[in-house]
MARBA-360669 format. One record per residue (C-alpha): residue in three letters; chain; x negated, y, z negated. Coordinates in Angstrom, 1 decimal. Each point is the difference from the previous one (the first is absolute). Example, Ala and Ser with C-alpha at 12.3 -4.5 7.8 and 13.67 -1.06 7.14 Angstrom:
+---------+--------+--------+--------+--------+
: residuo : cadena :      u :      v :      w :
+---------+--------+--------+--------+--------+
:     ALA :      A :  -12.3 :   -4.5 :   -7.8 :
:     SER :      A :   -1.4 :    3.4 :    0.7 :
+---------+--------+--------+--------+--------+
This chain:
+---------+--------+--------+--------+--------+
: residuo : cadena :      u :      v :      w :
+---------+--------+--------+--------+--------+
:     UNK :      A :  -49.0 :    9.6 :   64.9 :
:     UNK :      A :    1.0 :    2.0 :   -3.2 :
:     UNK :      A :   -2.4 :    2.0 :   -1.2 :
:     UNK :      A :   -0.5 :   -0.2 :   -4.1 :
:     UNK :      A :   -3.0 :    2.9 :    0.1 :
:     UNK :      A :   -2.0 :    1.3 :    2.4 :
:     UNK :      A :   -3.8 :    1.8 :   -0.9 :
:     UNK :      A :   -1.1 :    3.1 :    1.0 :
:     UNK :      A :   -3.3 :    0.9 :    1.8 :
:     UNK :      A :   -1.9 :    2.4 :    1.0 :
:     UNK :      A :    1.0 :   -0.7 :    3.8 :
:     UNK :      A :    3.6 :    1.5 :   -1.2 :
:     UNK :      A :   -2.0 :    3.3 :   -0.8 :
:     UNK :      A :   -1.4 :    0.9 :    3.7 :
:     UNK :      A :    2.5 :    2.0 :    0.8 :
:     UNK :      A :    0.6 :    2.1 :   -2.7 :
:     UNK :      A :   -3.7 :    0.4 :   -0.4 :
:     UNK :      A :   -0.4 :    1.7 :    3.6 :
:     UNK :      A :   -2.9 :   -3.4 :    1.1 :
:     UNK :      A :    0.6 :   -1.3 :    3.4 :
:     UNK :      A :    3.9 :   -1.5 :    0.6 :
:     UNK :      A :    1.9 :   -0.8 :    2.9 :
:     UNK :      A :    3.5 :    1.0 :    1.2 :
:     UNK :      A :    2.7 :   -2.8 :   -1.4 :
:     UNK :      A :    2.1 :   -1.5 :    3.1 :
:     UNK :      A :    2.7 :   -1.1 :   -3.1 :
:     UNK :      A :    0.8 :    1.1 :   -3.3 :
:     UNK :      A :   -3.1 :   -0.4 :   -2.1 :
:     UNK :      A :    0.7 :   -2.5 :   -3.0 :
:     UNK :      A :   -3.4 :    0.2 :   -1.9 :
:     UNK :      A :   -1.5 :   -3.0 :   -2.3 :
:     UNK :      A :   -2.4 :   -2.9 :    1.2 :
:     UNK :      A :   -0.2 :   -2.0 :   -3.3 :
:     UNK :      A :    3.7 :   -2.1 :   -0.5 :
:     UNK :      A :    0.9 :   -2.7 :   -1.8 :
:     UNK :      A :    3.5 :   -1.1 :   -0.6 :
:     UNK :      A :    2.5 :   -2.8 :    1.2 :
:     UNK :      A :    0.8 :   -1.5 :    3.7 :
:     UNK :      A :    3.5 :    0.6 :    0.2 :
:     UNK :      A :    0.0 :   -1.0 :    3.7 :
:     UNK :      A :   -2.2 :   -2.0 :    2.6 :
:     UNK :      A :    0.2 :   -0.4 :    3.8 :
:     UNK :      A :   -2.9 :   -3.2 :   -0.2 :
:     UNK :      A :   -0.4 :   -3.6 :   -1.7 :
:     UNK :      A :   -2.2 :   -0.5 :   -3.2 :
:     UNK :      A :    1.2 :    3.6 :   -2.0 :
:     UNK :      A :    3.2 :   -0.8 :   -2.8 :
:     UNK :      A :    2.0 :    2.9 :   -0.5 :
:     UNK :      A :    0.1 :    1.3 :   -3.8 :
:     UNK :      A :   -4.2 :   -0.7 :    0.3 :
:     UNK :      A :   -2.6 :    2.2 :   -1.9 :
:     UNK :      A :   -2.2 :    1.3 :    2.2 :
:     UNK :      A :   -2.5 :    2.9 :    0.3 :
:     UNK :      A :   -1.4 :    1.2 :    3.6 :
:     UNK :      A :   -3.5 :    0.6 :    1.8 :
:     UNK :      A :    0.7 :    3.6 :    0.6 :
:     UNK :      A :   -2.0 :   -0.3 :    3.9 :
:     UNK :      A :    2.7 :   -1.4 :    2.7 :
:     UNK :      A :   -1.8 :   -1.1 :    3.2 :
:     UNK :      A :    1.2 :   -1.8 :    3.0 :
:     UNK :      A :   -0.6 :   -3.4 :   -0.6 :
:     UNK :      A :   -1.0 :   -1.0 :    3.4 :
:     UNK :      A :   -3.3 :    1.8 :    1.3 :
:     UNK :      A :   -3.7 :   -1.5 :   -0.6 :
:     UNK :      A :   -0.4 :    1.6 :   -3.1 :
:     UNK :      A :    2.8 :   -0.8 :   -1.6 :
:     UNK :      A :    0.1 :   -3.5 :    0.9 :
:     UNK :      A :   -3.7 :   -0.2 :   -1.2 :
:     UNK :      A :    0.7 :    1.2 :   -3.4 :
:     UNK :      A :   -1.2 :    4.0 :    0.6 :
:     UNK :      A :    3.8 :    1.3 :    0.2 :
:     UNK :      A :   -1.2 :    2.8 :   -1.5 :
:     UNK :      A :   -1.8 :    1.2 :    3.2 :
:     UNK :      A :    3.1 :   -0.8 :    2.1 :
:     UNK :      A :    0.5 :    2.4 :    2.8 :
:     UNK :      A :    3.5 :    0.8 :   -1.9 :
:     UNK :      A :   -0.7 :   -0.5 :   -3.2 :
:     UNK :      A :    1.4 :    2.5 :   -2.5 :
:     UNK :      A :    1.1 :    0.6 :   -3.7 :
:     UNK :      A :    3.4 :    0.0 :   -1.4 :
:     UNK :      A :    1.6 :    3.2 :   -0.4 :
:     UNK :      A :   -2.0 :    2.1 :    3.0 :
:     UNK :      A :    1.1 :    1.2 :    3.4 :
:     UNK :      A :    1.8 :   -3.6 :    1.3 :
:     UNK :      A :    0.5 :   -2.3 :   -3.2 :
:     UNK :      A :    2.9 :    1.5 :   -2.8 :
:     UNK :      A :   -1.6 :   -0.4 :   -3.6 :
:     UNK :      A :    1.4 :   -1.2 :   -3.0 :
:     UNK :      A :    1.2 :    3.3 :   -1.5 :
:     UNK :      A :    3.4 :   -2.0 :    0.4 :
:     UNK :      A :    2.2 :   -2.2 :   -1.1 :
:     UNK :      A :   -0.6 :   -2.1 :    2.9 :
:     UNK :      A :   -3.0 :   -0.6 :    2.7 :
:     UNK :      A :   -0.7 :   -2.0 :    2.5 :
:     UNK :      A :   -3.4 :   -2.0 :    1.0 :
:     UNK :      A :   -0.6 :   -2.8 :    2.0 :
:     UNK :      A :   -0.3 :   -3.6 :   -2.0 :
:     UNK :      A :   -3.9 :    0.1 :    0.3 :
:     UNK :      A :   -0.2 :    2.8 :   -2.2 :
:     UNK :      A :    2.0 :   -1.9 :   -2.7 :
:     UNK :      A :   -2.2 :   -1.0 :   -3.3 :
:     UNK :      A :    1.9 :   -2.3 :   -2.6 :
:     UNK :      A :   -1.1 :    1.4 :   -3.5 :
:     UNK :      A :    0.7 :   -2.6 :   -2.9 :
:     UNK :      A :    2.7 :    0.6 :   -2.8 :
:     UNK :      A :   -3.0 :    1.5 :   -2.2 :
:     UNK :      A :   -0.5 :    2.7 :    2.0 :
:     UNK :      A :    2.3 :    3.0 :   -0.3 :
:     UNK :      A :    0.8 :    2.2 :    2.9 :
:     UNK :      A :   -1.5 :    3.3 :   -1.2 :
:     UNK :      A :   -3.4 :   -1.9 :   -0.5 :
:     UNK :      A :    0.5 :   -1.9 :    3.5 :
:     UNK :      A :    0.9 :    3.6 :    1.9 :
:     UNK :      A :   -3.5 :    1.6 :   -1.8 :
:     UNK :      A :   -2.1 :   -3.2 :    1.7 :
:     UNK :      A :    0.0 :   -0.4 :    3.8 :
:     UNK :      A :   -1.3 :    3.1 :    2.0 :
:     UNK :      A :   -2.6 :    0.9 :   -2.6 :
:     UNK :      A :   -1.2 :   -3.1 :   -1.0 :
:     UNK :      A :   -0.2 :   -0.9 :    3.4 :
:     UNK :      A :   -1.9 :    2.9 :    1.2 :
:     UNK :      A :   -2.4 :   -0.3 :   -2.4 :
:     UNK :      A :   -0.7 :   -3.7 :    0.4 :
:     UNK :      A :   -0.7 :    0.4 :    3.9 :
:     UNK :      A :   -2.5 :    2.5 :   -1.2 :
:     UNK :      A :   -1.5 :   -1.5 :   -3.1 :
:     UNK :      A :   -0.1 :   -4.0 :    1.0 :
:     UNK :      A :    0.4 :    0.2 :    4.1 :
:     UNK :      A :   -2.1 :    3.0 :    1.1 :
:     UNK :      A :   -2.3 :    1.0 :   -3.1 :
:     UNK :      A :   -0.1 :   -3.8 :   -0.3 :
:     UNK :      A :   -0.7 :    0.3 :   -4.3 :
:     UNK :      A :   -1.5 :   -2.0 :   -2.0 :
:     UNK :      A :   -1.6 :   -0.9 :   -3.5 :
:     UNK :      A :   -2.3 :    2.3 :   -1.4 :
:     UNK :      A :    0.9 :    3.1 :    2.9 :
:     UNK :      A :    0.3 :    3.7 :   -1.4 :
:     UNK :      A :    3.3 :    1.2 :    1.2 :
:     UNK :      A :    1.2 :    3.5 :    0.2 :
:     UNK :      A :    3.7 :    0.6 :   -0.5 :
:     UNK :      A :    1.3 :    4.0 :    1.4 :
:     UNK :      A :    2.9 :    0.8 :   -2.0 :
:     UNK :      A :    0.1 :   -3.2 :   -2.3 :
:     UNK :      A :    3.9 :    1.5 :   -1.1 :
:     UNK :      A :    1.5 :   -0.5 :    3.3 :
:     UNK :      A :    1.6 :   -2.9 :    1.7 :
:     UNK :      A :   -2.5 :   -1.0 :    1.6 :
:     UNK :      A :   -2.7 :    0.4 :   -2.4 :
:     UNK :      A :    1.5 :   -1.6 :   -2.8 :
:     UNK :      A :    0.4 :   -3.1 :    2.3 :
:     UNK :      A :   -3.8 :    0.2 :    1.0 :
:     UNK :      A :   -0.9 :    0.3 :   -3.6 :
:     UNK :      A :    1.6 :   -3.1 :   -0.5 :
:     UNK :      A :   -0.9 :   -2.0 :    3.0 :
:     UNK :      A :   -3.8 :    1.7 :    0.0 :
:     UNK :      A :    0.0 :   -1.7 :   -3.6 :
:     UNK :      A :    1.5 :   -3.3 :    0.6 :
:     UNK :      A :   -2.9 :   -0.8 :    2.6 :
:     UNK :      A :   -2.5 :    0.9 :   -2.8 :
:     UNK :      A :   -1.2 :    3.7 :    1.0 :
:     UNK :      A :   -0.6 :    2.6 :   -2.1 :
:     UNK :      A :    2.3 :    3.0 :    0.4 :
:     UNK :      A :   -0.5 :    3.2 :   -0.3 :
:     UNK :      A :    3.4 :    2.4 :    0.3 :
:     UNK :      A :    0.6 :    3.6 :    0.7 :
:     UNK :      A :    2.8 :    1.9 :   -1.5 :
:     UNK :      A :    1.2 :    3.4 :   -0.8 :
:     UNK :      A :    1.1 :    0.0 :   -3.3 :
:     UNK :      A :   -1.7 :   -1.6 :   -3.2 :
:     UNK :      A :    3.0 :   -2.0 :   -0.8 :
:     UNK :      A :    0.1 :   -1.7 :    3.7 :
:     UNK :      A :   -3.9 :   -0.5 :   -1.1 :
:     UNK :      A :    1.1 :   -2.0 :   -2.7 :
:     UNK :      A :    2.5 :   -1.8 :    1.8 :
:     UNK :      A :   -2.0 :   -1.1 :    2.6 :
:     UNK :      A :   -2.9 :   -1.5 :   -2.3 :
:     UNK :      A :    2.9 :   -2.2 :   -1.5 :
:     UNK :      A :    1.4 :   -1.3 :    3.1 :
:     UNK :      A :   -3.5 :   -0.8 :    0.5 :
:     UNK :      A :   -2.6 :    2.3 :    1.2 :
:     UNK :      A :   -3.5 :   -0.2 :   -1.7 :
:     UNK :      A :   -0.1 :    4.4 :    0.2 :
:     UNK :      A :    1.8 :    2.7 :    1.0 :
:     UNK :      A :   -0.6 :    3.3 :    1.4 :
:     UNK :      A :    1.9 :    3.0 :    0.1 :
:     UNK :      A :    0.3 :    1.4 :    3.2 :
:     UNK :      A :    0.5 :    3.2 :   -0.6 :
:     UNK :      A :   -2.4 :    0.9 :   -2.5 :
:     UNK :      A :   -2.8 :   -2.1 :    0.9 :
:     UNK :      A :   -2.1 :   -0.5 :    3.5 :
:     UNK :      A :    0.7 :   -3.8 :    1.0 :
:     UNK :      A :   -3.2 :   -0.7 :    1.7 :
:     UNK :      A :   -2.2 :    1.2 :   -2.6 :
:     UNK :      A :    1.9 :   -1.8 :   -2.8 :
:     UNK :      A :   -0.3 :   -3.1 :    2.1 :
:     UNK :      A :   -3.9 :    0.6 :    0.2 :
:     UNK :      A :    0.3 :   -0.3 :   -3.7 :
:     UNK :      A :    2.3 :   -2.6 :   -0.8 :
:     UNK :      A :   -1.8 :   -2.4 :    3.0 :
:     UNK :      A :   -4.2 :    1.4 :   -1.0 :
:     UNK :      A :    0.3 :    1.7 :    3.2 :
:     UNK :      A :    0.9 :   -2.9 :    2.4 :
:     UNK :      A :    3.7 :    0.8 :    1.1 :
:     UNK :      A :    3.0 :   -2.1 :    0.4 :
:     UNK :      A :    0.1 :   -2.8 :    2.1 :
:     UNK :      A :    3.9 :    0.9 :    1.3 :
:     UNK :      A :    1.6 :    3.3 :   -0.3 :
:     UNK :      A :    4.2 :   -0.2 :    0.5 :
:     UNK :      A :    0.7 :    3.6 :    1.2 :
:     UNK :      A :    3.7 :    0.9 :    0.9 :
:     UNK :      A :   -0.2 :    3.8 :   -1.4 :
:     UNK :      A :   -1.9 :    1.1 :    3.3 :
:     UNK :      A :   -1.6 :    3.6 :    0.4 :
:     UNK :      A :    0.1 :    0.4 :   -3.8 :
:     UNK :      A :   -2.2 :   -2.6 :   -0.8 :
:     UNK :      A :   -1.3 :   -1.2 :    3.4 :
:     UNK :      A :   -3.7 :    1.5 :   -0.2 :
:     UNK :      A :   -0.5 :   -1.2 :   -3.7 :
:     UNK :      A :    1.0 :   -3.3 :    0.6 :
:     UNK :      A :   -2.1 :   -0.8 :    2.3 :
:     UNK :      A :   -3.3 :    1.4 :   -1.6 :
:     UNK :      A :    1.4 :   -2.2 :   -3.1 :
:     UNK :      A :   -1.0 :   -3.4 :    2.3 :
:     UNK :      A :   -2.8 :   -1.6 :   -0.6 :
:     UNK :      A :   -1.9 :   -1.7 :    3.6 :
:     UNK :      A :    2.1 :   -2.4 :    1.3 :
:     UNK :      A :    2.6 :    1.4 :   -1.7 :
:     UNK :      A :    3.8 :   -0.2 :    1.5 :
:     UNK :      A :    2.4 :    2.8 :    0.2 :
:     UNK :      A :    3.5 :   -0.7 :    1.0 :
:     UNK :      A :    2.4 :    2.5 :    0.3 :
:     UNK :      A :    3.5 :   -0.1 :    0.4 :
:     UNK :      A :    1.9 :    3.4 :   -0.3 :
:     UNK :      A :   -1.2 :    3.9 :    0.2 :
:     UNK :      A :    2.5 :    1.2 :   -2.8 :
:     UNK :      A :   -1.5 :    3.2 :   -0.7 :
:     UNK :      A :   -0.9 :    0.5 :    3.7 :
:     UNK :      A :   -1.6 :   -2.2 :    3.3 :
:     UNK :      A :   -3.6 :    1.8 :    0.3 :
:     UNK :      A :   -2.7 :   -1.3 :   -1.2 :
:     UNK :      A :   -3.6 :    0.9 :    0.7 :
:     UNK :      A :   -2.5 :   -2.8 :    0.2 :
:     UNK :      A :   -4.1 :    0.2 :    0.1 :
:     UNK :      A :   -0.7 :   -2.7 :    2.9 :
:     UNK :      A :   -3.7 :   -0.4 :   -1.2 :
:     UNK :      A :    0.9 :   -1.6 :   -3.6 :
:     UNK :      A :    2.8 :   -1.8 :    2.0 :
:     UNK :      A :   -2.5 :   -1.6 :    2.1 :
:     UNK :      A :   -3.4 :   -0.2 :   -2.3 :
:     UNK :      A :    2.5 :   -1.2 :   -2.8 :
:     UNK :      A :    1.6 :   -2.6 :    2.3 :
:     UNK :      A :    3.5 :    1.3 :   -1.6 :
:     UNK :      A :    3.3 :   -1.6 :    1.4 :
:     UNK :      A :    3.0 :    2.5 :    1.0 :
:     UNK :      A :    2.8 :   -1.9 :    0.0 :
:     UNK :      A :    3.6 :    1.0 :    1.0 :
:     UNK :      A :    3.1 :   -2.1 :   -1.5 :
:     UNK :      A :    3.6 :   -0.2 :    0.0 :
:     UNK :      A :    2.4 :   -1.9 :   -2.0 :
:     UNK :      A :   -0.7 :   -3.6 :    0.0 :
:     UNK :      A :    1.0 :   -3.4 :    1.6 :
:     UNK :      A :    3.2 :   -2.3 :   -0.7 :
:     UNK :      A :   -2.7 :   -2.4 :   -1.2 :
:     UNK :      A :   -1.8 :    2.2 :   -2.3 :
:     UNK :      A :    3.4 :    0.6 :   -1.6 :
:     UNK :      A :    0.6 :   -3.4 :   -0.6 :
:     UNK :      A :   -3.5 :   -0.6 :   -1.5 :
:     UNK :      A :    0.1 :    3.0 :   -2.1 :
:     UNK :      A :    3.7 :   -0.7 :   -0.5 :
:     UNK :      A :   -1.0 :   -3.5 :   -2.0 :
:     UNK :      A :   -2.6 :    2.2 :   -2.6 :
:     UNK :      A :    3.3 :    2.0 :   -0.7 :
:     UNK :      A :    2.5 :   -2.8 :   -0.5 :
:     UNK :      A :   -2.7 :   -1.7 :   -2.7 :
:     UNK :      A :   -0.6 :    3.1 :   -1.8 :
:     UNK :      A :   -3.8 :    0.7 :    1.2 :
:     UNK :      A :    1.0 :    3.1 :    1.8 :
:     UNK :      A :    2.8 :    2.9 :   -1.7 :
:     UNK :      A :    1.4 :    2.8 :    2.1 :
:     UNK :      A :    0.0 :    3.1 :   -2.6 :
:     UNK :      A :    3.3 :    1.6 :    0.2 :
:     UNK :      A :   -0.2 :    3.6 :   -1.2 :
:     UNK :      A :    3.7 :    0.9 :   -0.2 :
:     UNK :      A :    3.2 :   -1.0 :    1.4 :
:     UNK :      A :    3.1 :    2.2 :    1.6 :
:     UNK :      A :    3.3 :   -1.0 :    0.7 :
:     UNK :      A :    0.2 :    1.0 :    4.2 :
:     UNK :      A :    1.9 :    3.2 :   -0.5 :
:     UNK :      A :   -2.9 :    1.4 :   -1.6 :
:     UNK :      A :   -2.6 :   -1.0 :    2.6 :
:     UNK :      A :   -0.6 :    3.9 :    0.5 :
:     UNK :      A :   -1.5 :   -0.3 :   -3.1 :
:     UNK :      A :   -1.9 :   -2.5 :    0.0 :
:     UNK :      A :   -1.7 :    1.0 :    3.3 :
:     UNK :      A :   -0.7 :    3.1 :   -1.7 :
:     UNK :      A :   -1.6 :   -1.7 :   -3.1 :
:     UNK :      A :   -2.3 :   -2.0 :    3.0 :
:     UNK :      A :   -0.7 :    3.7 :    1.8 :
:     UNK :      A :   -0.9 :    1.3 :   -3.4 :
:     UNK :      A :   -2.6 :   -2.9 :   -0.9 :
:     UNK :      A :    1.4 :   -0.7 :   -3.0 :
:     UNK :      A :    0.4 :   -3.8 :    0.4 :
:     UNK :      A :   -2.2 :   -2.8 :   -1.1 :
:     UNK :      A :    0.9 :   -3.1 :    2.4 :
:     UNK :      A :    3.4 :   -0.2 :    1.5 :
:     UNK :      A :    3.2 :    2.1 :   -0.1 :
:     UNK :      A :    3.0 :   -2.3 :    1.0 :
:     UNK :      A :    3.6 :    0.8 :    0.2 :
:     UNK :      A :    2.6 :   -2.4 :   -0.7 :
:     UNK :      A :    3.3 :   -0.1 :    2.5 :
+---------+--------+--------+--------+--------+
């Protein structure tokens, strides 16, 4: 397919970062979020010239987990742009016809390229393993990045109350419009205490972490018993101490997650197409500028998505 724009995320970052990378068998071609046009197809039921955008995870298609609808736990499974799997910072890429997602006319491809990976990562962890409902408390780390902008939204749509961390008072101000019911700034103020105050000292029922050692202690003092953490990245780092006695006289859930299904695209994928759901797109570059905007993501200066256009 012909890529029309491709997002960036964090994942694009590891290297250059100095966090924990492999050695590249191929020329590395970054970018996991792509939408653009099939220009050619190998298999029945794909038109040329369609609009499509893709589920960043590509999987085998044939173990037990995949054919059960977990293709995100496949043995093989893996993201575009990393180690096997080119990326879309190019004019073309190539994916197998499962990972294919036909977006309607309405939907523009900058939009389209800032939905799949984030949104999907944050509804496996929201809906399938924090399993969120009406009334929860929800704590959202980093409510300015990709994925915390899309659990702002989702966290909201299944009727919790969401409270976001961010690091500058104007990302504070955009995350209580996309949504959230506070914010706190994670810099200047200690989360867990400010969540004693904004819950009368109960906690949150579900933290989304994905900041990792900077954060990791404080969100998980911030859950109230019973409460859910679920944790899918360690920007700023992967240790993260942990007092076993509140784990276990709390009853707290630990939970690991990665990505998201096929399926959970899809359903997420329909909240999108009718407007319910929004990717924020922070800025756009034209490709030969992605150094920049990789620096613009390094430098935490985004709120939501930076895409570049090919």
């Amino acid at each position: 397919m012909k890529v029309r724009a491709c997002a960036l995320n964090h994942l694009d970052l590891w290297e250059r970062k100095g966090l924990p990378h492999v050695t590249f068998p191929m020329p590395h071609i970054s970018g996991s979020d792509v939408a653009g046009e099939v220009v050619e197809v190998n298999a029945g039921g794909v038109t040329p010239g369609g609009r499509v955008m893709l589920q960043a995870g590509v999987s085998c298609g044939r173990c037990e987990a995949c054919l059960s609808g977990r293709d995100n736990t496949c043995a093989q499974y893996e993201v575009l742009g990393y180690r096997n799997h080119p990326g879309g910072y190019a004019e073309y890429v190539k994916v197998p016809v499962a990972n294919l997602v036909p977006i309607p006319d309405s939907i523009d491809f900058v939009h389209a390229a800032a939905f799949p990976l984030t949104f999907v990562t944050a509804w496996h962890m929201l809906v399938t393993l924090a399993r969120v409902r009406q009334g929860d408390d929800v704590l959202v780390v980093a409510g300015g990045s990709g994925v915390g902008q899309a659990a702002i939204q989702i966290a909201t749509l299944h009727g919790a109350r969401v409270i976001a961390t961010a690091g500058t008072p104007e990302k504070m101000e955009r995350a209580l419009a996309l949504g959230a019911a506070a914010a706190i700034d994670h810099h200047q103020q200690d989360i867990a205490e400010e969540i004693k105050r904004l819950t009368n000292k109960r906690g949150v029922d579900v933290v989304i972490e994905h900041v990792g050692q900077a954060t990791w202690a404080r969100s998980v003092r911030a859950l109230a018993r019973g409460g859910r953490l679920v944790t899918c990245g360690a920007t700023t780092g992967p240790n993260g101490t942990l007092d076993l006695t509140a784990l276990f006289a709390k009853q707290l859930s630990i939970l690991g997650s990665y990505m998201g299904t096929k399926g959970e695209l899809l359903e997420a994928s329909r909240h999108f197409f009718a407007g319910r759901l929004t990717p924020v797109v922070d800025r756009t570059y034209p490709l030969a500028d992605a150094a920049a905007a990789q620096q613009r993501l390094e430098q935490s200066g985004q709120f939501g998505k930076v895409v570049l256009e090919v």
